[in-house]
N, C-alpha and C positions, 0 to 999 in steps of 0.2 A: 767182233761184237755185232753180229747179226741178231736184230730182233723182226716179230713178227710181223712188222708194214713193210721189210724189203723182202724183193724176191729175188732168188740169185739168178743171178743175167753171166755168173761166170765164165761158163764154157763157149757162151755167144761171142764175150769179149775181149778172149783168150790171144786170138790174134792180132785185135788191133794193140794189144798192150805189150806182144812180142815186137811186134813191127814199131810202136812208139822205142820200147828200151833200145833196141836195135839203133837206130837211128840216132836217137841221143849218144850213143859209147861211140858211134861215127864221127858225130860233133865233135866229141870229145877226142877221138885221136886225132884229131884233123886241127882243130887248135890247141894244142900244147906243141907240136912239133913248130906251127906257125909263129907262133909267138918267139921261141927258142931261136929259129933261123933268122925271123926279123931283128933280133936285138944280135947275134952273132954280126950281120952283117953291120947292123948300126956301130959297132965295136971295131971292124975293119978300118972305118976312115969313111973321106969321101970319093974313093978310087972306085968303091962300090954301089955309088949312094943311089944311083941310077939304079942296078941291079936288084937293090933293096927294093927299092921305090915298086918295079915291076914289079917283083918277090912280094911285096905287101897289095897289092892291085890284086894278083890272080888268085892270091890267099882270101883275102875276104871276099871275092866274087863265091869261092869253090862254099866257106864258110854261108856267105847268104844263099846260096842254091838249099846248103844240106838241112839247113835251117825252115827253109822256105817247102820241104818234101816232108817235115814233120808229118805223121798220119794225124791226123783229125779224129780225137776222142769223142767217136757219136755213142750214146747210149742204144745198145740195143732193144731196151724196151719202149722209149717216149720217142726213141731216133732223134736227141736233141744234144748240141754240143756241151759236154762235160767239163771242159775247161776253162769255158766260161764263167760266167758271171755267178756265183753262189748265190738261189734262189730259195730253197725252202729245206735242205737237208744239208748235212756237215758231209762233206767228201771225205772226212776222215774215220767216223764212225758210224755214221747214216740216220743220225737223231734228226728229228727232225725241233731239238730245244734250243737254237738257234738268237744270240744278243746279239743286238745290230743297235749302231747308231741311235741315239733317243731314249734309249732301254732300261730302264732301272736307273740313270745318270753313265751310262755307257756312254764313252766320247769318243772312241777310234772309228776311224773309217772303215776299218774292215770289220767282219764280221766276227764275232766268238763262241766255241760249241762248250756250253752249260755242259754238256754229258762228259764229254772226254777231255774238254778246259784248251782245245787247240787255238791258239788265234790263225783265222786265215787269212794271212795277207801275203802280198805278193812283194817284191823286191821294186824300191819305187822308180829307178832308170830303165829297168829290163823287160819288164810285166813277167817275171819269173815268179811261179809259185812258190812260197815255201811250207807248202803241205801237201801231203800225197792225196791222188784220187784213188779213192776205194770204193765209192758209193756215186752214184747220180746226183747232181746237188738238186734236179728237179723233181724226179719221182721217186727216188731213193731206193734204186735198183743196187743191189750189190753185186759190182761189176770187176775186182781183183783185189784176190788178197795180199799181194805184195803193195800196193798204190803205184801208181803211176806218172 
């Protein structure tokens, strides 16, 4: 649902949204096997617990590296990070009709898009989003149609 205040920034932001999926399906194969082997070994006894112990040590080092090489969702039109903070456009549809806190008797901390009805809040232990980016929350470039 592109309308006429975004411009499409697609083809610019093609790669960083390859290199973001990429990276996350890494994450992903990298702990479900971790998790699996750690609870295997915890199920051995304590003839292993050591082994575990190291086995859970260089797991979550390998985990926080892949974590830590995430690509950095810059917009390519404002050059301003996309993952951050929702400023003035829904990253789900690009409106810029935006309920925040104070709003009509609005009471959640996150933000909520009027046009497509998304709340966008993040997951409260992890700062994981649970909305795609598709649009710039700043200048409301439209930057991939699958979200990111």
């Amino acid at each position: 649902m592109v309308n006429s205040q975004n411009t499409d920034f697609r083809s610019r932001f093609a790669a960083t949204a390859s290199a973001y999926r990429k990276r996350n399906l890494q994450l992903g194969l990298i702990s479900v096997p971790v998790v699996l082997v750690f609870w295997y070994l915890v199920f051995l006894g304590p003839s292993v617990a050591f082994l575990g112990l190291l086995f859970l040590i260089v797991a979550f080092a390998a985990l926080f590296l892949v974590k830590r090489t995430l690509p950095k969702l810059v917009c390519p039109a404002c050059e301003l990070d996309t993952d951050g903070e929702i400023v003035r456009f829904c990253p789900e549809c690009g409106s810029a009709d935006l309920q925040t806190k104070g709003d009509d008797k609005y009471f959640l901390d996150w933000p909520r898009c009027r046009s497509c009805g998304k709340q966008l809040s993040k997951r409260a232990r992890s700062d994981r989003r649970l909305y795609r980016v598709r649009f710039c929350t700043r200048c409301g470039a439209y930057l991939d149609e699958q979200g990111v």
